[in-house]
C-alpha positions in Angstrom: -73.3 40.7 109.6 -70.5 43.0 109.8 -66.7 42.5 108.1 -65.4 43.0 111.8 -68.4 40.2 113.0 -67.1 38.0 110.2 -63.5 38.2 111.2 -63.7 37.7 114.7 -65.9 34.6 113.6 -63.3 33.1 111.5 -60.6 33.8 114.1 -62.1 33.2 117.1 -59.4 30.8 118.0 -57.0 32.7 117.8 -58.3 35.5 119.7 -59.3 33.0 122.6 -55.6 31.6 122.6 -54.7 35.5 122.6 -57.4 36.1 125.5 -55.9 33.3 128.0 -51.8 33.6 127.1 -51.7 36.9 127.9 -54.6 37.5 130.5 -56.2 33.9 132.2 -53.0 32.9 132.7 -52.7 35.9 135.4 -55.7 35.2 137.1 -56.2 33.2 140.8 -58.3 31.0 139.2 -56.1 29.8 136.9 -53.5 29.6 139.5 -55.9 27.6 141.5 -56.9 25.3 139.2 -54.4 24.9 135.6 -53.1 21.2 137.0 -56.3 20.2 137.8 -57.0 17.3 134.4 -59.2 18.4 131.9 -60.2 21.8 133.4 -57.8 24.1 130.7 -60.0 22.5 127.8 -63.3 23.2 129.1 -62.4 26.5 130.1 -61.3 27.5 126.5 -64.6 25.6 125.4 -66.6 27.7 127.3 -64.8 31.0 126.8 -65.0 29.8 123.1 -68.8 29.2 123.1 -69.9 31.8 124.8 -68.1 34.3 122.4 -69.4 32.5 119.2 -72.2 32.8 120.5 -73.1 36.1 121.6 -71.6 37.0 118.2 -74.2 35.2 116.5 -76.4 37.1 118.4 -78.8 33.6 119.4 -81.6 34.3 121.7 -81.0 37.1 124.7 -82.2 34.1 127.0 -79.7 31.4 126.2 -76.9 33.9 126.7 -78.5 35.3 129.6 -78.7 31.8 131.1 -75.2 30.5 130.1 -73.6 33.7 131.5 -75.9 33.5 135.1 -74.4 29.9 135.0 -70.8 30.6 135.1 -72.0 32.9 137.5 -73.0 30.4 139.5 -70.4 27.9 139.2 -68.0 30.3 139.7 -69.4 31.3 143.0 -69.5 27.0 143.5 -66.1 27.2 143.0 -65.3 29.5 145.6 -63.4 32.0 143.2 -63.1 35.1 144.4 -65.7 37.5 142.7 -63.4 40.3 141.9 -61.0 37.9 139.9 -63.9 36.3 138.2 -65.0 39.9 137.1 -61.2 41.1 136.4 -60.9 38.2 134.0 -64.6 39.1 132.1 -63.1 42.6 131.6 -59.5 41.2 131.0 -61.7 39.4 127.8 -63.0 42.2 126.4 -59.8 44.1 126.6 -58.2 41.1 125.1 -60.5 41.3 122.4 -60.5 45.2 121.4 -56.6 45.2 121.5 -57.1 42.0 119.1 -59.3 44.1 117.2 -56.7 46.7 116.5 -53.9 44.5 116.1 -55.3 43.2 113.3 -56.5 46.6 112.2 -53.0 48.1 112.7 -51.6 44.7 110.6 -54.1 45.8 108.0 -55.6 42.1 108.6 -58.6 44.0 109.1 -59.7 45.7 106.3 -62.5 48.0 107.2 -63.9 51.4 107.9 -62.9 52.9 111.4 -67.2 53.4 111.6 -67.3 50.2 111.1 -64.6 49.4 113.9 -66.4 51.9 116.1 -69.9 50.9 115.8 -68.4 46.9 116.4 -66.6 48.1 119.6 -70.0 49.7 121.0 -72.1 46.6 120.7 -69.4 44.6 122.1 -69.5 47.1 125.1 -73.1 46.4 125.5 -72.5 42.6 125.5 -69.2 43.2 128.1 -71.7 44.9 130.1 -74.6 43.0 130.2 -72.6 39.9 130.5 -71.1 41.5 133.8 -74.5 42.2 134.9 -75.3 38.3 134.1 -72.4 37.2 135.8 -72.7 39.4 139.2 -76.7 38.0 139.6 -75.4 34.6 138.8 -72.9 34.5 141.4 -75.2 36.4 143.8 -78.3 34.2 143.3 -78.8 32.1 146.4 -78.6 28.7 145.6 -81.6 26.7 145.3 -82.5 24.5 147.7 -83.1 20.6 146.5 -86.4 19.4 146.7 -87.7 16.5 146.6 
């Protein structure tokens, strides 16, 4: 596990906190929904999870599936697809400028390889995430059976 791994581990709170102050907080679906009880908290839970997560690397699959979820849900929601993919990219932009404004604070002691090779396999996760997301929301929904 990389330094930069480690550090976004131990701080993932903070970066999450950092993600939705200065980027959720602009988006239509928090408009729609930040007086609706209870629904703040399980956003930052699942924002939270899902990053832990993909940082520990668990199984492709259970990423795969939690991302097609939101997907899903999202699309249950009725919020609007191009918000809900502003507001994936809005994370990961969140998260490299959190990145190197701990690097900049010297916080984040490390080699700009490092940095670099941490910023690429965070690309690949922004983008297969968005790939997740967009089939999730896409999928037509299953019909109930009984």
């Amino acid at each position: 596990m990389t330094f930069v791994i480690r550090f976004l581990e131990e701080h993932s709170d903070e970066l999450i906190n950092y993600w939705f102050s200065t980027y959720y907080v602009k988006s239509k679906e928090y408009q729609e929904r930040k007086y609706i009880p209870g629904y703040l908290n399980a956003q930052y839970s699942e924002a939270k999870r899902l990053f832990v997560q993909s940082l520990k690397k668990c199984s492709t699959e259970d990423i795969t599936a939690s991302v097609r979820n939101i997907g899903e849900d999202r699309r249950d929601m009725n919020i609007d697809f191009e918000d809900m993919l502003v507001s994936h990219f809005d994370f990961y932009t969140a998260l490299m400028e959190f990145i190197t404004i701990h690097h900049d604070k010297k916080n984040l002691n490390c080699s700009v390889k490092e940095i670099f090779t941490t910023l690429l396999e965070l690309r690949r996760i922004e983008t297969s995430s968005a790939l997740e997301l967009y089939k999730g929301y896409t999928l037509e929904p299953s019909s109930t059976r009984f």
